[in-house]
C-alpha positions in Angstrom: 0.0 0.0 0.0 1.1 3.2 -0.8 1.1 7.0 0.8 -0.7 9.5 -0.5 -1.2 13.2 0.7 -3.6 13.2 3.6 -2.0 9.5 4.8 1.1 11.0 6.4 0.7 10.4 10.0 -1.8 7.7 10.3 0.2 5.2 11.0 0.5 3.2 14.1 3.8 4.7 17.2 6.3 2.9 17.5 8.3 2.9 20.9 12.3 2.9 20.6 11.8 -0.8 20.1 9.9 -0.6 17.1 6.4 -2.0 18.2 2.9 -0.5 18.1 1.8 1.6 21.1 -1.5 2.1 19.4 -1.3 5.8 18.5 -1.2 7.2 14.9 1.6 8.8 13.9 5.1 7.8 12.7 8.4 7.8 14.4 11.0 9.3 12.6 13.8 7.9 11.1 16.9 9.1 12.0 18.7 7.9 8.6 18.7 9.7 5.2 19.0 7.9 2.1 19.9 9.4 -1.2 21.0 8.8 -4.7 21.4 11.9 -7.1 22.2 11.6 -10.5 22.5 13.9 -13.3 23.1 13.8 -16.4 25.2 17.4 -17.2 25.9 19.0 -20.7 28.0 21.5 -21.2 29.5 23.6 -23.8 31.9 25.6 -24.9 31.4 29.6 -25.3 29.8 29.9 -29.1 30.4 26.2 -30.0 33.9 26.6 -30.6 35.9 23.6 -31.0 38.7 23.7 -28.1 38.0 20.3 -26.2 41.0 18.7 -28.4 40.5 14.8 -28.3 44.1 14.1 -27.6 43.6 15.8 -23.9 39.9 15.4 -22.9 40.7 12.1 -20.6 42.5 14.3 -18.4 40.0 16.9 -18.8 37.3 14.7 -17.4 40.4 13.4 -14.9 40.2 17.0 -13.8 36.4 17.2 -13.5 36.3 14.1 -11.3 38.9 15.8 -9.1 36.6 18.2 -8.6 33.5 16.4 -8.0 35.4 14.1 -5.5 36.5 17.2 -2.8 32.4 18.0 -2.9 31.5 14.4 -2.3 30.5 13.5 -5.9 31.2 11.4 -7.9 31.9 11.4 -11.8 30.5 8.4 -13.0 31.1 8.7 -16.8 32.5 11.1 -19.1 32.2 12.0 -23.2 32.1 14.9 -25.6 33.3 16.3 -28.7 35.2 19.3 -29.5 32.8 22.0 -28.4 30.9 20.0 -25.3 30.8 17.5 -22.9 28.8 14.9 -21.3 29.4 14.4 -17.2 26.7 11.9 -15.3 27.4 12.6 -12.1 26.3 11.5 -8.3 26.0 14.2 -5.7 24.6 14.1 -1.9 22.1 15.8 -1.4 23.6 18.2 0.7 25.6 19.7 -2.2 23.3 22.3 -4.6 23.7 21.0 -8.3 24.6 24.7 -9.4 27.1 25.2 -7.1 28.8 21.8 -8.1 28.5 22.6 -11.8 30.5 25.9 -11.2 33.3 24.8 -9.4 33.8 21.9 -12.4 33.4 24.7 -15.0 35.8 26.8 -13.0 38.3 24.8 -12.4 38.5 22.6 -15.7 38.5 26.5 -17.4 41.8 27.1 -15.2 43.0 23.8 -15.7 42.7 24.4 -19.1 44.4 27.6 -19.3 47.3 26.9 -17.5 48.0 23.3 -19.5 47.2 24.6 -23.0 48.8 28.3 -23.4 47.5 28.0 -27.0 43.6 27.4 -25.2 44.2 31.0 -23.3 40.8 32.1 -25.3 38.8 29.1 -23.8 35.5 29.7 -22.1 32.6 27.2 -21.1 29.2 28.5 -22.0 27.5 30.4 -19.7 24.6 28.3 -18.8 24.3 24.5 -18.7 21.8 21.5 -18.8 21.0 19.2 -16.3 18.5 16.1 -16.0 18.0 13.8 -13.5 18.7 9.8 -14.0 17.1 6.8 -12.5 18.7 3.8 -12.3 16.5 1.8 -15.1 18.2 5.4 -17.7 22.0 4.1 -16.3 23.5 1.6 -19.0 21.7 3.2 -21.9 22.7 6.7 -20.5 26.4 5.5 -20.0 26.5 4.1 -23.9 25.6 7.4 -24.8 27.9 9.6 -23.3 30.5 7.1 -23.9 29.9 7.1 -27.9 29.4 10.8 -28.3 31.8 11.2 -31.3 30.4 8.6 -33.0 26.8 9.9 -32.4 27.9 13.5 -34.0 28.8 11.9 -37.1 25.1 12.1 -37.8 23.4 14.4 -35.7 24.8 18.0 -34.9 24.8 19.0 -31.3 22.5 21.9 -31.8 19.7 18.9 -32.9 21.3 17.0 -29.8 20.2 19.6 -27.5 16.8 20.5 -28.5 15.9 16.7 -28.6 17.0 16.6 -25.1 15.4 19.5 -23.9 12.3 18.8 -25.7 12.2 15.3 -24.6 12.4 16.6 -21.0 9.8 18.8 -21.1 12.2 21.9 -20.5 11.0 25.4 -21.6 13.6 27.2 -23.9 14.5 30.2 -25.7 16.3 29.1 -28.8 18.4 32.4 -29.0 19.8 31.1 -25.0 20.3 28.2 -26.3 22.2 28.8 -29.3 24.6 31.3 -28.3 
């Protein structure tokens, strides 16, 4: 049986032992249990193609350094020249926008200092971000792992819409296409 608005708190009290005292209401649980995914795109300032394929490994190296000293985790990584893929898993106690700016922040510096020819290099302002459940995992992971090969055929501009559209996500297409 479920819980539905209007059920919370009808359930029988527990004692610290965990049996009925005949009241309704529920004892709280002292444990939290979370899993937060998200599935994160983001691109390079006006598409331009910097994210050179003979570096990105260490680019998404960098990204997981990141995520790691905030508790996340970077759980799989792909792209193309002018944006990248992260899915990533987060506590809960972390805001997703804060977590997104310190990666672009510091794989921008990163990128700087490593690439003196890359000194131009900016992420785009904005990003996109969708949550994953597990049953979206394996077919999620093929995807960002294959990205090249997807954008033999489909331009990331098409990419993006799809996505956004298929998530239900309001846009303006002159944000979007920077």
């Amino acid at each position: 049986m479920g819980l539905c608005s209007g059920s919370f708190g009808t359930g029988p009290r527990t004692g610290g032992d965990g049996r009925s005292d005949g009241s309704h209401s529920f004892r709280l649980v002292p444990d939290t249990y979370s899993v937060v995914r998200v599935h994160l795109i983001c691109c390079t300032s006006r598409r331009r193609p910097w994210i050179d394929p003979e570096w990105r490994p260490r680019l998404f190296a960098s990204a997981n350094a990141v995520a790691g000293r905030r508790g996340a985790q970077l759980l799989c990584a792909g792209g193309t020249r002018d944006h990248v893929h992260l899915y990533l898993q987060y506590p809960p106690t972390v805001a997703l926008a804060d977590l997104v700016h310190a990666i672009k922040a510091s794989t921008s510096r990163w990128i700087h200092e490593t690439f003196p020819h890359r000194k131009e290099f900016r992420w785009h302002a904005g990003y996109a971000a969708f949550s994953v459940t597990p049953r979206e995992d394996t077919a999620l992971q093929a995807y960002i792992r294959n990205q090249e090969t997807h954008h033999r055929d489909l331009p990331f501009h098409a990419e993006y819409l799809g996505i956004l559209e298929r998530h239900g996500i309001d846009y303006d297409l002159r944000d979007v296409m920077d």
